[in-house]
N, C-alpha and C positions, 0 to 999 in steps of 0.2 A: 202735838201738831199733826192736823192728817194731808195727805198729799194724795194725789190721781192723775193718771194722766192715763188717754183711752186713742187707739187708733184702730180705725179698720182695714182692715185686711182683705184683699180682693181674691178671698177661695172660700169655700164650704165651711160650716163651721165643722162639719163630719173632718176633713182633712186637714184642718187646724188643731184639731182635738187628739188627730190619732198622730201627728207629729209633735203637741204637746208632751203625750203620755209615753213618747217614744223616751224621752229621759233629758234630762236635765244636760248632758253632753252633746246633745242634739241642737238646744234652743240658750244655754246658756251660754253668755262671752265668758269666754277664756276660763272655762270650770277647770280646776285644776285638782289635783292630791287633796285630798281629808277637805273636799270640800269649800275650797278657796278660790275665788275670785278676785276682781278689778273691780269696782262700779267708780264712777264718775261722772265728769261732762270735760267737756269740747272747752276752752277761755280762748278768744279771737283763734280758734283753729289746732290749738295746743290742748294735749289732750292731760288732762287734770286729777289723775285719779288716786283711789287708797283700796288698797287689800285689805276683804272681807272674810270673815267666817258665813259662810251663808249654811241656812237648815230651809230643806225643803218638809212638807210634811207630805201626806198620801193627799192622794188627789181623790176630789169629792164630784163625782159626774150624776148628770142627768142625761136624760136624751138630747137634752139640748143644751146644755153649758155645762162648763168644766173651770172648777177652784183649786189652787193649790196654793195652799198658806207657804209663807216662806218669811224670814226674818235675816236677817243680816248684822253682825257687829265688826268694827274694825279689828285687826289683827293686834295692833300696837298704833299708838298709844289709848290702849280702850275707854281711858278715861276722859279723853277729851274729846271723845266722838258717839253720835247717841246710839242706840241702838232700834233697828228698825224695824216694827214687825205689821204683814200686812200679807197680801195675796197678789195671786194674776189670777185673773175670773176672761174664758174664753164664751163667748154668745154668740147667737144667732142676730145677722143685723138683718139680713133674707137669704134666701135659698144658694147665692154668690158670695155672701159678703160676712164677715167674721168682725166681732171686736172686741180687742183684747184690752183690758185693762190691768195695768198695778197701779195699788195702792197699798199705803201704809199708814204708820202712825209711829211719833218714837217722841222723848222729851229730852228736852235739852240737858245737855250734863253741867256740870260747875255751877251748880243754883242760879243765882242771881245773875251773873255775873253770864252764866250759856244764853239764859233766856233774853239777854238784851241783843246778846252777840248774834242769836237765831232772829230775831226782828229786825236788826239790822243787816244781816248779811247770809244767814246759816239756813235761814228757811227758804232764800231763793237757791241758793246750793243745792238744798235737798230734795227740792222743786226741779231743777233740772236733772239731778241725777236720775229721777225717778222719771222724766221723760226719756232720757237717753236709753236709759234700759229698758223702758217698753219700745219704744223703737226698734233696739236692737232687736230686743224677740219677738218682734214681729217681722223684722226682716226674718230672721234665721227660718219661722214657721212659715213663711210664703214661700222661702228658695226650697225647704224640705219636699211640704206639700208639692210642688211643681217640680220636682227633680224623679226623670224616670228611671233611677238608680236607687229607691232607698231600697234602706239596710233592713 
């Protein structure tokens, strides 16, 4: 199953890119030890989530956009949650304006039996998550860029 979700971001993509590449503890929520995370979503306001293994890979720049592959699987119970692998790709929308997207792809686990549960229920799940976390990092690379303290 593939997922996207794209928002733009009101800064350069020059300033977008250079707080992208500034590191993964810059722009990820809640990166923690060997590489762990949160990902989730929001259920009426309650926030919904499962700890990850996330892998980022090197990032692939041009003059004008920036990829970085990155995958995720759960911590525990790994087998009944899929594994998700895809990028965040940063672009030029104009000379102001930046948009960032993730996306992914990952299959349902438990055969038969995942792929009914992901048509019924599991693919809008992973549908939101995968908005929530572009959100979040695009909040986080707007407040960098615009912060006259970085690091």
């Amino acid at each position: 199953m593939f997922i996207k979700h794209s928002i733009h971001i009101e800064q350069p993509v020059v300033e977008c890119t250079e707080a992208l590449l500034a590191g993964p503890p810059k722009w990820f929520l809640d990166l923690g030890g060997k590489n762990t995370s949160t990902v989730g979503l929001h259920i009426a306001g309650i926030p919904v989530r499962k700890r990850v293994e996330l892998e980022l890979g090197e990032p692939v720049r041009t003059t004008t956009w920036t990829v970085i592959p990155l995958s995720w699987k759960a911590t525990f119970p790994r087998k009944l949650f899929p594994m998700m692998t895809g990028k965040i790709e940063l672009a030029p929308v104009d000379k102001n304006v930046s948009r960032l997207t993730v996306s992914g792809m990952y299959d349902p686990p438990v055969g038969r039996l995942g792929r009914h549960l992901d048509d019924v229920l599991m693919h809008r799940v992973a549908q939101a998550t995968v908005h929530e976390l572009a959100e979040s990092i695009a909040e986080r690379l707007h407040d960098w860029a615009t912060s006259p303290q970085r690091e």
